[in-house]
C-alpha positions as CSV (number, residue, x, y, z in Angstrom):
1,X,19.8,17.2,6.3
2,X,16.7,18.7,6.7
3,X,15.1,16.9,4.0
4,X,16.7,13.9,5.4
5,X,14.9,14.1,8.5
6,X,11.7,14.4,7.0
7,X,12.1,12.1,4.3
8,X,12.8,9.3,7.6
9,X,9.4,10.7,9.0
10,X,7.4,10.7,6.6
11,X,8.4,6.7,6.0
12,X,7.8,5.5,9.5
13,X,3.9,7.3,9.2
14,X,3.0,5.8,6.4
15,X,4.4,2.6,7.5
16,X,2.7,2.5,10.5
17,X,-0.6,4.2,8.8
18,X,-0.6,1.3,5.9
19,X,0.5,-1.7,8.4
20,X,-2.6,-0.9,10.3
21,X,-4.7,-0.5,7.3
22,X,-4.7,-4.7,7.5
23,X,-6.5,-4.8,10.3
24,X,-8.9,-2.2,9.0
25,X,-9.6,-4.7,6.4
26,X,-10.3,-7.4,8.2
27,X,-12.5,-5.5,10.6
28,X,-14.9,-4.4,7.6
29,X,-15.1,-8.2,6.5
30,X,-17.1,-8.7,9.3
31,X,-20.3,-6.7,7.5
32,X,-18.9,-5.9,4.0
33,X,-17.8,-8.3,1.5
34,X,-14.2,-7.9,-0.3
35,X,-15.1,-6.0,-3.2
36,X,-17.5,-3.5,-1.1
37,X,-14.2,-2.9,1.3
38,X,-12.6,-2.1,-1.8
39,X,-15.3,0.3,-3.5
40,X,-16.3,2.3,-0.5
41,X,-12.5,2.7,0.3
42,X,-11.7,3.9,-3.4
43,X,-15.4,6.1,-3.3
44,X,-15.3,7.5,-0.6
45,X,-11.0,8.8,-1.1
46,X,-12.6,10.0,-4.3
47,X,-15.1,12.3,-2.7
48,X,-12.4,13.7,0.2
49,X,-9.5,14.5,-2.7
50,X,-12.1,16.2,-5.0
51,X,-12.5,19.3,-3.9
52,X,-8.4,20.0,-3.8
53,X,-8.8,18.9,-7.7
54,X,-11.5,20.9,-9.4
55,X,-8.9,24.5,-8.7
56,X,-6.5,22.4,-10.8
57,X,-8.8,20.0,-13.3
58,X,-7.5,22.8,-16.3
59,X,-3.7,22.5,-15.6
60,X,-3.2,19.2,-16.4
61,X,-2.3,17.8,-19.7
62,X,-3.7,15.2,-21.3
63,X,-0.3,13.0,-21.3
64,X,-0.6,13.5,-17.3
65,X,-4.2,12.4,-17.5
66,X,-3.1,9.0,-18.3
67,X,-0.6,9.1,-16.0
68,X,-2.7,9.7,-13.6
69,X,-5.3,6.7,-14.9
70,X,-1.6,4.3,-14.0
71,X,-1.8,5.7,-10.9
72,X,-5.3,5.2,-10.3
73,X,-5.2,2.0,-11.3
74,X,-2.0,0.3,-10.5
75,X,-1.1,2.2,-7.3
76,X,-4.8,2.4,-6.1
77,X,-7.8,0.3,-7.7
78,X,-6.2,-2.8,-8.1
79,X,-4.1,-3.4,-5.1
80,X,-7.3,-2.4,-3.1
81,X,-9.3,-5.2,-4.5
82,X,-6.7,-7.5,-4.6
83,X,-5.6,-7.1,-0.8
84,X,-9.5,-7.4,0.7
85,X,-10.1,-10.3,-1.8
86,X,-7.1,-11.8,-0.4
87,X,-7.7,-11.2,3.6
88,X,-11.3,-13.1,2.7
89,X,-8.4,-16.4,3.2
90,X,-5.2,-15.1,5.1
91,X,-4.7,-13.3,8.3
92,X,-3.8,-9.3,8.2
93,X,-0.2,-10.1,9.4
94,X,0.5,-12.3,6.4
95,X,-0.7,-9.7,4.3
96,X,1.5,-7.0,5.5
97,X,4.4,-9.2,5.2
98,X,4.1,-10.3,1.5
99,X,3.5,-6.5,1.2
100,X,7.5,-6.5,1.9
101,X,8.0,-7.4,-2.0
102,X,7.3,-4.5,-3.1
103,X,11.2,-2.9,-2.5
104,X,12.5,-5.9,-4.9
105,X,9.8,-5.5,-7.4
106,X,10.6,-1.9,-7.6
107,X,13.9,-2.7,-8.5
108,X,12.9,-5.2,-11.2
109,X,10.5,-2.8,-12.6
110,X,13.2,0.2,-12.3
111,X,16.0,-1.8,-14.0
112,X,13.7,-3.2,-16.7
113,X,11.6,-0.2,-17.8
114,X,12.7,2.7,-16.3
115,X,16.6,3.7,-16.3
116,X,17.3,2.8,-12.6
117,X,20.5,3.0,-11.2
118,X,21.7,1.4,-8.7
119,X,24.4,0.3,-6.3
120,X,26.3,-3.1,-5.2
121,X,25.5,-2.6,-1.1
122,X,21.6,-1.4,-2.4
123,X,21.1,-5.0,-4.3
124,X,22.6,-6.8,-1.2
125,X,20.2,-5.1,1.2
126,X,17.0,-5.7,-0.9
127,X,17.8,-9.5,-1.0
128,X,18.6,-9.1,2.6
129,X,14.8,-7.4,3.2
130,X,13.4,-10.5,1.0
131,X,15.0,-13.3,2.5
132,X,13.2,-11.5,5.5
133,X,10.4,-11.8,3.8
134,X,10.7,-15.5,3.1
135,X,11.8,-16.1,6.3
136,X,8.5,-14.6,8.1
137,X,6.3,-17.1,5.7
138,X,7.8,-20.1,5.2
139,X,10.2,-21.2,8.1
140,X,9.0,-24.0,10.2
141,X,7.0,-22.7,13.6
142,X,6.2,-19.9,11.0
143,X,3.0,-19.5,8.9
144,X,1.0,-22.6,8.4
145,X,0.5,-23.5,5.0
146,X,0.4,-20.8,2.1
147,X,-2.6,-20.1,0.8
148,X,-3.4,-19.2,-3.1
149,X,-5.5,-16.4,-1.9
150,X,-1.5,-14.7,-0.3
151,X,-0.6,-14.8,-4.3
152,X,-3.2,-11.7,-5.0
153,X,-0.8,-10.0,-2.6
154,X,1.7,-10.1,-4.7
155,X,0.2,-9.1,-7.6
156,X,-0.7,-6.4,-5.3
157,X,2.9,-5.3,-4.5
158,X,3.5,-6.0,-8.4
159,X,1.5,-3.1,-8.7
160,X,2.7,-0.6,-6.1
161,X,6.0,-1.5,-7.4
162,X,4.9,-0.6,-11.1
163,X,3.0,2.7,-9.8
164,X,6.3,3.9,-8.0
165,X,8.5,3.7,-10.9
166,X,5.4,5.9,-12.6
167,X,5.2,8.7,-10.3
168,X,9.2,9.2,-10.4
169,X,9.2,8.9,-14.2
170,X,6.5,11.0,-15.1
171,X,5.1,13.1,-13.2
172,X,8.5,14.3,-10.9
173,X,6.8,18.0,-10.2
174,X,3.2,17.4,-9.8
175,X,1.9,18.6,-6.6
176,X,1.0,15.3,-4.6
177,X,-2.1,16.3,-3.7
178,X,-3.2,16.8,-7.4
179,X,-1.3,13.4,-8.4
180,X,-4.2,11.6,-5.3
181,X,-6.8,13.7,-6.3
182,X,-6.4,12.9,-9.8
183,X,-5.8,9.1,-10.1
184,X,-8.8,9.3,-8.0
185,X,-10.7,10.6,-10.0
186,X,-11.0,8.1,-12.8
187,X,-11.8,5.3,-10.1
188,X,-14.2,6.8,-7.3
189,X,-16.8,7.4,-9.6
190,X,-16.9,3.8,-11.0
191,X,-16.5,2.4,-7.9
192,X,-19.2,4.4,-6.1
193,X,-21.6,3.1,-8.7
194,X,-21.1,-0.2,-8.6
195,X,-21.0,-0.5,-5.0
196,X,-24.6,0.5,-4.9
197,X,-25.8,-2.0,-7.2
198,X,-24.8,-4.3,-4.9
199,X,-26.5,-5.2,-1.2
200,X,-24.6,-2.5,0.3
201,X,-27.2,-0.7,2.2
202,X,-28.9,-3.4,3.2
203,X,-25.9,-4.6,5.2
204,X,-25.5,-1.6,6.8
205,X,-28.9,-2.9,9.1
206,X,-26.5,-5.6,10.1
207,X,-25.0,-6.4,14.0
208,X,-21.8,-4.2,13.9
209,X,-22.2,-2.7,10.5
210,X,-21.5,1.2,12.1
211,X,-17.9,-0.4,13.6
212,X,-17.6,-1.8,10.1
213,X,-17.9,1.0,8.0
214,X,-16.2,3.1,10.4
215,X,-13.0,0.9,9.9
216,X,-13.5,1.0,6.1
217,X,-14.0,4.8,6.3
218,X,-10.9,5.6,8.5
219,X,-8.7,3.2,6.3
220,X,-10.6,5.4,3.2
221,X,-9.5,9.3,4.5
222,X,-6.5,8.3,6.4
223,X,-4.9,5.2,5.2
224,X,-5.6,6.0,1.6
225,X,-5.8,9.1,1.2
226,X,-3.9,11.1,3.5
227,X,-1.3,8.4,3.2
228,X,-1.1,8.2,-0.6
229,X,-0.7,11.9,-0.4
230,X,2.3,11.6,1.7
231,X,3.2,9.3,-0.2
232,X,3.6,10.4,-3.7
233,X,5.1,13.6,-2.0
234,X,8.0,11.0,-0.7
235,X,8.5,9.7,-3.9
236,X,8.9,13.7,-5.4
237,X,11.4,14.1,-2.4
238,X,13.2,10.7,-1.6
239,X,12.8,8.5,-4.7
240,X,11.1,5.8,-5.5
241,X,13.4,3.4,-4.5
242,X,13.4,5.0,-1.1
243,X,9.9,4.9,-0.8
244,X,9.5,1.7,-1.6
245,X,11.1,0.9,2.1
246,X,8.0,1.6,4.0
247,X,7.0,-1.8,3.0
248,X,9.2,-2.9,5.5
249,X,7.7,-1.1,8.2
250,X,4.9,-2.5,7.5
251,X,5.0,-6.1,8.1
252,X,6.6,-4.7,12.0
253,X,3.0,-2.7,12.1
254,X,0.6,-5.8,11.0
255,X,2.1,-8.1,13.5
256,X,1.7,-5.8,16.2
257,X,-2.1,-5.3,15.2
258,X,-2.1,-9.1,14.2
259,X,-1.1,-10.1,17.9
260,X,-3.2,-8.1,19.7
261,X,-6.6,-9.2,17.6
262,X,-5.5,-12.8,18.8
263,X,-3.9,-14.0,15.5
264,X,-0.4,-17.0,15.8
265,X,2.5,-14.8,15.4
266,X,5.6,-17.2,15.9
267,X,9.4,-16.3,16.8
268,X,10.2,-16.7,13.1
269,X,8.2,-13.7,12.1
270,X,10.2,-11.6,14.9
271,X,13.2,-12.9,13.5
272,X,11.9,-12.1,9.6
273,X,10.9,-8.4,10.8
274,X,15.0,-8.1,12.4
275,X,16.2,-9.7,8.9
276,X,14.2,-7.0,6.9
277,X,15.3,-4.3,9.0
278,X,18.5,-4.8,8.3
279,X,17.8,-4.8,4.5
280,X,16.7,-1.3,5.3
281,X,19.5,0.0,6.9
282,X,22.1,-1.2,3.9
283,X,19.8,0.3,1.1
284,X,19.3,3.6,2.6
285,X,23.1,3.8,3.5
286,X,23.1,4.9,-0.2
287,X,19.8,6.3,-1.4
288,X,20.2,9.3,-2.6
């Protein structure tokens, strides 16, 4: 029960710490282009998580090594790039709610490559939580027009979906700060270099370039890593399938922060947000 409890917490603070990490985004657009966002958010992670790796660097064997560049990669680099790429075109609600295909795509990927097992009610409520989805972007009154652009969001939550099946798999007794610290590890570096071979510095002489990088710097330490820390700790504790839900909190998160910035948020999308709630509910009736 106890694990229970904090299993539950640990979900809705990550959910609410990644649905606002749209917003983040969008508010670093302003100065910084899409691949700078995604740099100095992969860079600067890098730099917080090193310390808590260096005690560690010797313990880890080579075959966790590249686990950890997966990680780094699938369940960090990529989706970082792809999401601020993506909010260049589409509003920070619309992102968080494509972000709600990651549950399904776990599933796929689970059932496909990785052993999963599953249950009858646990299908029914993922399909439930997608036709949420579909119900938030494409219903009339709803989102106007979908973009290409919302496609690199799925690739996106390809990714995460990928990344959770990895962490499960492989690397089920790793401390989760040494799984963040290490998938760091083979990105920050690369990603620190090339974001100052680009006009970085010079951008930060620009009107609102401190609010900028401040957004970029709190969705760095606390939306990445802080939250990827938690969050490789929930798959350890809850399963990957289970902590694939806090993509449905999310969406709930990005609309709140959507609406208040001043973005169209119609009664379809409340209604999508109820739907995928309930998807919730009938798959964690039996996570185990």
């Amino acid at each position: 029960m106890q694990n229970t409890v904090r299993n539950w917490l640990l979900l809705v603070l990550i959910g609410t710490i990644w649905g606002s990490s749209f917003i983040l985004m969008k508010k670093g657009l302003i100065v910084f282009s899409a691949t700078q966002i995604a740099a100095l958010r992969m860079g600067l992670a890098w730099l917080v998580t090193l310390p808590f790796l260096l005690p560690r660097f010797g313990q880890i064997s080579k075959k966790e090594w590249l686990v950890l560049l997966s990680v780094g990669l699938f369940g960090n680099g990529l989706p970082a790039f792809l999401f601020a790429t993506a909010q260049t075109k589409i509003d920070s609600s619309l992102a968080g709610m494509l972000n709600s295909l990651v549950p399904i795509l776990t599933m796929i990927f689970g059932l496909a490559l990785f052993g999963l097992r599953t249950w009858f009610l646990q299908v029914v409520g993922l399909f439930i939580g997608f036709l949420g989805a579909i119900l938030l972007i494409v219903m009339p009154g709803g989102i106007d027009g979908f973009k290409p652009e919302a496609l690199l969001v799925v690739v996106a939550s390809m990714c995460y979906a990928f990344n959770l099946n990895m962490v499960r798999k492989f690397l089920p007794t790793m401390p989760s700060m040494v799984i963040t610290a290490g998938s760091f590890l083979w990105i920050g570096p690369a990603c620190i270099i090339y974001l100052f071979s680009t006009d970085f510095v010079a951008r930060l002489d620009y009107d609102h370039a401190l609010r900028s990088f401040g957004a970029i710097a709190i969705l760095a330490v606390v939306g990445t890593t802080i939250a990827v820390l938690m969050f490789n700790k929930l798959i350890q504790s809850g399963g990957a399938l289970f902590a694939s839900m806090v993509t449905y909190i999310v969406p709930v998160v990005a609309i709140v922060w959507g609406v208040l910035d001043g973005e169209k948020v119609s009664v379809w999308s409340i209604s999508g947000v109820f739907v995928i709630l309930a998807g919730v509910y009938l798959v964690n009736k039996r996570v185990q």
